[in-house]
N, C-alpha and C positions, 0 to 999 in steps of 0.2 A: 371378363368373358369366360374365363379356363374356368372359372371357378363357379359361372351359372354354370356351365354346364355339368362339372363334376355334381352339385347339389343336385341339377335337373336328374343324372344318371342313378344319385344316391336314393332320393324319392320315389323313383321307376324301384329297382330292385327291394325297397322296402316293401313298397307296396304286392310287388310280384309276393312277397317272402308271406306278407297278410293273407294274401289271396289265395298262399298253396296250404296254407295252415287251415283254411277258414273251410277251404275243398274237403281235406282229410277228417275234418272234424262230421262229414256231412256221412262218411262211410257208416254201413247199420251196423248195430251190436246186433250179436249171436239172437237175442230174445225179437230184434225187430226183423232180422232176417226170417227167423221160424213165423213172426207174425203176418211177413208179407208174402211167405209159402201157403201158410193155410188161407191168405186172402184170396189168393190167385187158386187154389184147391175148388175152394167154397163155389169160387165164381165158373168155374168148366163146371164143375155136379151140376149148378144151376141151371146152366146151358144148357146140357144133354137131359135132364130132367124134362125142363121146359119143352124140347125140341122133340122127345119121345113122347109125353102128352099128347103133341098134334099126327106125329106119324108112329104108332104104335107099334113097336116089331123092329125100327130101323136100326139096323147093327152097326152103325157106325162111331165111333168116340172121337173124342175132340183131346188133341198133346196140343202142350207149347210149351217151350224153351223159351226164358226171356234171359238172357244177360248183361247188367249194366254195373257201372262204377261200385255199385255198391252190393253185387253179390249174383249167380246164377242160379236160376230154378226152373227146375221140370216139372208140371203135373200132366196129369192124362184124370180122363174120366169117359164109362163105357165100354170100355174095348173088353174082349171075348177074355183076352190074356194081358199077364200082365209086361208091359213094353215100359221102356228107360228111354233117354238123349241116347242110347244107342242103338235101339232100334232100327232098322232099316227100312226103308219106303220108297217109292218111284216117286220122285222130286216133279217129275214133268216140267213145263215149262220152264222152269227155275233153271233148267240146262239152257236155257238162253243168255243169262249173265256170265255160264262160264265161257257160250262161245262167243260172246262179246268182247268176254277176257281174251281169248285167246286173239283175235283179231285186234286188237291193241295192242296185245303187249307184242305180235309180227311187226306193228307200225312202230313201237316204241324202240326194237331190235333195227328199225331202216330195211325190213325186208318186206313193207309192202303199203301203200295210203291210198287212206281214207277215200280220198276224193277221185282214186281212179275208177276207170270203167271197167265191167267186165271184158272187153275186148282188148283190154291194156295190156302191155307186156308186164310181167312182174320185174323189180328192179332186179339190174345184175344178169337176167337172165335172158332169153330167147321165148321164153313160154308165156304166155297168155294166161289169164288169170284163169278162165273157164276154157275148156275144152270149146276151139273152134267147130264143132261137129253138129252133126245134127241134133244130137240131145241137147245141145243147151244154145241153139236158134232161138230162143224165146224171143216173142215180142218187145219190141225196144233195146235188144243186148246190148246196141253201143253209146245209149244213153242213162242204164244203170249203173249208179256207183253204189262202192262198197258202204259208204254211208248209209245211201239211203236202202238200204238191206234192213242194215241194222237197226234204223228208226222202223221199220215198216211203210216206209213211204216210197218202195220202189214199184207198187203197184203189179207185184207177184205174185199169180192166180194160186190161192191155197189147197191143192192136191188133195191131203188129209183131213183136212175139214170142211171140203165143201162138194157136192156132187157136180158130175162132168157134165155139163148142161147140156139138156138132149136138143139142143138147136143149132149145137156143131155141125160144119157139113163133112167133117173128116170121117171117111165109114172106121168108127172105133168098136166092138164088140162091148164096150163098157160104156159108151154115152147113157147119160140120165141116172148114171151108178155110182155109187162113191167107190173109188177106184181099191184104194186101199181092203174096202169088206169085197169086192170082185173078186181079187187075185187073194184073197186069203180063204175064201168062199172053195176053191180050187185048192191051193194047199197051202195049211193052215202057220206051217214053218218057213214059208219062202223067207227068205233075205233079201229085203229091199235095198235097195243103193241109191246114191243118190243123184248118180246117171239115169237110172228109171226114171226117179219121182221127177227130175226135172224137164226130162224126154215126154211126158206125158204134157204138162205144158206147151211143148216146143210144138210138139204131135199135132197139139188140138186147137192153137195157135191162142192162144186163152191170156188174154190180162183183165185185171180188175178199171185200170187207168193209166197215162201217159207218168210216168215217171215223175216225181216231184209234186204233181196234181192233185195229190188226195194221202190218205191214211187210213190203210186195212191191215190187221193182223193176217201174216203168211208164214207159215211153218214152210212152206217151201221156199221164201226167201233165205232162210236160217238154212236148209238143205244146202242152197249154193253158198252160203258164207263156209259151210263145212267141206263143200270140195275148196273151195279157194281154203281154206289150212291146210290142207292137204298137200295144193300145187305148192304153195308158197312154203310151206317145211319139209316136203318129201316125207311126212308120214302120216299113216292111218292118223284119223279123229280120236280115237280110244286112245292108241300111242299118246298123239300130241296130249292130251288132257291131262293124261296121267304124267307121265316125265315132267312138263313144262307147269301145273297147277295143283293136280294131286299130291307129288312129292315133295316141291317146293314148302306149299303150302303145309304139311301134315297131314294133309286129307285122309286118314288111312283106314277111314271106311267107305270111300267111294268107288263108285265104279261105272265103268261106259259098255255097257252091254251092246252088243251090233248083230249080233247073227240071228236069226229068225226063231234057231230050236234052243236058246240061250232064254229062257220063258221066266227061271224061278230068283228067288228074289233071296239074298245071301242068307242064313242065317245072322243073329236073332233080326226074324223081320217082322212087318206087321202085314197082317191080312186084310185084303183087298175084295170089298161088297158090292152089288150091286141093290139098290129095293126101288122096287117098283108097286105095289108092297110087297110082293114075293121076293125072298133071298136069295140073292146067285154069288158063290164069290167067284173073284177074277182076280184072284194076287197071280197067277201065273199069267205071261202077255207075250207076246211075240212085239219087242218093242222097236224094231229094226227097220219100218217104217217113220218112226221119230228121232233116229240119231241126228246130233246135232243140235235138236228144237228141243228132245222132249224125250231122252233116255235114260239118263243120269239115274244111278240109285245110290242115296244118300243116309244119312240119318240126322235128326236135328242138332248133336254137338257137332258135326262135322261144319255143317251147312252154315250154325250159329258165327262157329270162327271161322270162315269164308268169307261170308259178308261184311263181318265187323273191320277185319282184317284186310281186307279187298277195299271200302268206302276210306277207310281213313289210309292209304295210302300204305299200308304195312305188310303188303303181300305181294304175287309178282308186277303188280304196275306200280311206279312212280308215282307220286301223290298230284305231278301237271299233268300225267295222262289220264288218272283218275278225275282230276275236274276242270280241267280243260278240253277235254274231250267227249270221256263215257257220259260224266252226269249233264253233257249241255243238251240242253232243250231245244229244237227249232225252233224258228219264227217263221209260223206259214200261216197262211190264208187259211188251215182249218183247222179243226181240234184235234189236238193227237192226242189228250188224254194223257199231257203230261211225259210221254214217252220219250228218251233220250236214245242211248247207243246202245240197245238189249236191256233196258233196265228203265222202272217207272219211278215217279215222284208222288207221296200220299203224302196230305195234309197232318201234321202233326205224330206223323207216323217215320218219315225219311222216302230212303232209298230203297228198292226191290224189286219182286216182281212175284207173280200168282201163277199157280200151274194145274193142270187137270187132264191125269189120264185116268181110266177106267177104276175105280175103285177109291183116286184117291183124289183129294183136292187141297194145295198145300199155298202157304204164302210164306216169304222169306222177307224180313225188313231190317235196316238199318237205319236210328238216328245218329251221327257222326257227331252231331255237337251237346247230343242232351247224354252220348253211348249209353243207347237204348238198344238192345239187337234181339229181333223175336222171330220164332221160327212157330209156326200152329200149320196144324195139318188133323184134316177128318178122312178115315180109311173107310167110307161108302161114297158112292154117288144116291141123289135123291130123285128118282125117274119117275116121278107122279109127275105129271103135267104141271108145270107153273111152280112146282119146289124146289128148282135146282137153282136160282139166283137167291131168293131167301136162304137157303143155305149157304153159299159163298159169304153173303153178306154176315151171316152167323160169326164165319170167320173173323170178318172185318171187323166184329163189335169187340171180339173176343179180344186181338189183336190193341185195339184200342183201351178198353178197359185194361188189359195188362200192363199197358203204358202209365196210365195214371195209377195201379197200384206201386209198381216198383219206383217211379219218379221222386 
């Protein structure tokens, strides 16, 4: 018996010793690296070629960063100037996985779960996770949990992206407005908080659905998951990101902009367009309305080792909180569209998530098992009627095709 099993053992590590040989042997030569540079080159020109064809004039270019086992590469195509993986851009959305991180890796510290309610005390402590006050009365408070935040299934009226429905009977001076362009309409620097953004809610008594019932994208859910880091570390959002993710990580061109007159975007950055077909640029922003959701300013090498780094366990969460937790998917009665704890699931693609503020529209992906990691982002929005999802989808193709060049 000692001795099936030594032979059993001997067989295993030979075969291991075949298998890392057979890996290494799969790495490109210098000549195939340059050939899958200029493949992926070819294929953006193409892109933006094609895509100026139809909208003549539009100033936008298409980057991606793709990095996997066998070598990293940057092309851009289009843009005014010329930008690198270090360029800088407003990430948007894509700040939703970092503050996903950050609320896990409090869970993973035992300083705060998942499955409590906003009305919960935080562990350890006397304090509630959300300010018992009137700003954050929202509808349902004591049936929200922190989970379901972070799926988008807590059924959390979206502030920022959706107007105050003029069938409130609360007398609001902003009903029928979208709140956000109101108070900036008045002055153009204010500093949003996210006592405001959720007092507006609270104000107007506004939900989408009963908690757990349904699945809506809410930037204003992501709002409250950013005061709860707050309560639950005792420090600003910006703080916590950077100390606990940026530094750990190397992040060392990231950054959490919060104050309203905080507009411009670090050096070397990229420029931010508007066409409709007329050109407006918008790289300057008052981004202090989306902390938390949709502030972050990044660049694609930053972002590239974040994610790669983040998915397979190598960064500040534990590889069981990374997928025991972030990457699990509900099972509900309706489509989430694949959404987990801040972070989506694409077919042949992995792990990640899409983001869009004003000028830029960016995707951030990771495959963990084929380590595929791509980062593509276009610096315009398309505001002709009925071009702006054809373009995201632009992305998508992009994304995708990149995958099957470097694989």
């Amino acid at each position: 018996m000692k001795k099936t099993v030594v032979r059993v053992f001997y067989i295993f590590f030979v075969s291991l010793a075949i298998l890392s040989c057979a890996k290494k042997s799969t790495y490109y030569t210098d000549a195939t690296n340059a050939q899958v540079q200029s493949s992926l080159q070819s294929m953006v020109d193409k892109m933006v070629a094609d895509y100026r064809s139809e909208f003549p004039g539009f100033p936008g270019g298409l980057a991606l960063k793709v990095s996997s086992k066998n070598g990293s590469y940057f092309v851009s195509s289009g843009f005014s100037e010329a930008i690198t993986d270090q360029s800088h851009f407003r990430i948007a959305s894509l700040t939703k996985v970092f503050t996903s991180t950050s609320i896990i890796l409090l869970a993973q510290e035992g300083r705060l779960n998942l499955d409590a309610k906003l009305c919960d005390t935080i562990p350890g402590t006397s304090m509630t996770y959300v300010p018992m006050d009137a700003n954050y009365n929202i509808p349902f408070r004591d049936q929200i949990t922190i989970r379901l935040l972070l799926e988008h299934n807590a059924g959390v009226f979206d502030v920022s992206n959706a107007l105050i429905p003029d069938t409130i009977t609360v007398p609001v001076p902003y009903k029928g407005q979208w709140y956000i362009g109101y108070i900036q309409d008045q002055d153009p620097k204010h500093t949003f908080t996210f006592d405001e953004l959720v007092g507006v809610v609270s104000t107007c008594r506004l939900y989408l659905f009963p908690p757990g019932q349904g699945h809506h994208y809410s930037n204003t859910g992501y709002s409250i998951l950013g005061k709860i880091i707050e309560r639950v570390s005792g420090m600003s959002y910006p703080q916590f990101i950077k100390e606990n993710i940026f530094k750990p990580m190397g992040l060392n061109s990231s950054f959490a902009p919060y104050r309203g007159d905080d507009q411009l975007i670090p050096a070397p950055f990229v420029r931010g367009f508007r066409y409709s077909p007329a050109v407006a640029e918008c790289t300057e922003s008052n981004i202090s309305a989306n902390l938390a959701e949709g502030n972050l300013i990044s660049n694609a090498s930053d972002l590239s080792h974040f994610m790669r780094s983040l998915i397979r366990g190598e960064g500040v969460l534990r590889p069981v909180w990374v997928n025991d937790f972030m990457l699990v998917i509900p099972k509900t009665s309706f489509d989430n569209l694949n959404y987990a704890l801040g972070i989506t699931y694409a077919q042949n693609l992995g792990w990640g998530h899409t983001g869009s503020h004003e000028g830029f529209y960016t995707r951030m992906v990771t495959d963990p098992v084929n380590d595929i990691t791509i980062v593509a982002f276009v610096n315009s929005w398309n505001e002709v009627p009925g071009a702006e999802v054809p373009l995201v989808m632009k992305i998508e193709d992009a994304c995708y095709k990149a995958r099957y060049i470097v694989q």
